[in-house]
Residue, then its C-alpha position, 0 to 999 in steps of 0.5 A: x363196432x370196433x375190434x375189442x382190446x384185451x381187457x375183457x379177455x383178461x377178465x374172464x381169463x384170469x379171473x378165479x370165478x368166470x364173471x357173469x357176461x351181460x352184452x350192452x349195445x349203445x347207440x346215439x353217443x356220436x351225436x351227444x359228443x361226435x368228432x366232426x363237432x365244432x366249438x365247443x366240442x367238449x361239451x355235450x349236446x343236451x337232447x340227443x337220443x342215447x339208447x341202451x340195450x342189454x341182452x340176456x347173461x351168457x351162459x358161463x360154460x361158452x367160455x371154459x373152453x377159453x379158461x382152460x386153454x388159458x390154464x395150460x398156457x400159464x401152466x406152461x409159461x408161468x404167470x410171470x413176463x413171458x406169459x404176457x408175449x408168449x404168442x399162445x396167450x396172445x393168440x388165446x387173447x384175441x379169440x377170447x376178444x372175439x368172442x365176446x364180440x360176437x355176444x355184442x354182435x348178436x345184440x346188434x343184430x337183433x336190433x336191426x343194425x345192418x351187416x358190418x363191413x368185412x374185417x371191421x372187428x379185426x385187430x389186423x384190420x386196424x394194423x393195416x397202414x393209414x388205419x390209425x388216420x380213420x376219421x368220419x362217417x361210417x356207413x352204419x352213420x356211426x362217427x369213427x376217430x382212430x388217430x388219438 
């Protein structure tokens, strides 16, 4: 898996209620639509296996830690541009991220994936030079596109 963005430390940060976390692990979508297919790429492959997993609901009180962390920082930075740069809330954002990757990574486990290669959820992995030129076959036999 990838690292994950900030959408999802964005939900359970900021929202009023803490949503309800349901982990979901997809597998086989690479063979419906992978990236080392030819004409006409664009179209799906009928046929191909798609499995979908869903693990059990996290328990809401793994993340109040994150959520009042997070009430301080907009207490201190207000709600307003500064709190989007400010490096305690993008600090806060990507440990959140990773947490909740840790919830899909559990999953992953479970289901026999084997152990990902070291920094491969790591937003600095994917800062590094020529990281964004990434193209073909993990060794998971996962297919992987970064340069769009």
């Amino acid at each position: 898996m990838r690292y994950f963005r900030w959408g999802v430390s964005r939900l359970l940060l900021e929202a009023d209620v803490p949503p309800l976390v349901m982990p979901i692990f997809i597998t086989g979508l690479d063979e419906v639509m992978h990236e080392a297919r030819r004409w006409p790429r664009f179209v799906p492959r009928a046929g191909k296996r798609v499995r979908i997993c869903f693990g059990d609901p996290v328990d809401g009180s793994r993340w109040e830690g994150l959520r009042g962390e997070w009430r301080d920082v907009v207490r201190d930075y207000g709600d307003g541009e500064r709190l989007r740069y400010a490096d305690k809330a993008v600090e806060l954002r990507i440990r959140t991220a990773w947490e909740v990757r840790m919830v899909v990574d559990e999953l992953r486990r479970r289901l026999g994936f084997p152990e990902e290669e070291a920094g491969a959820g790591l937003a600095e992995t994917y800062k590094l030079p020529g990281m964004r030129k990434v193209q073909g076959k993990l060794i998971d036999g996962a297919w992987e596109r970064d340069d769009v």
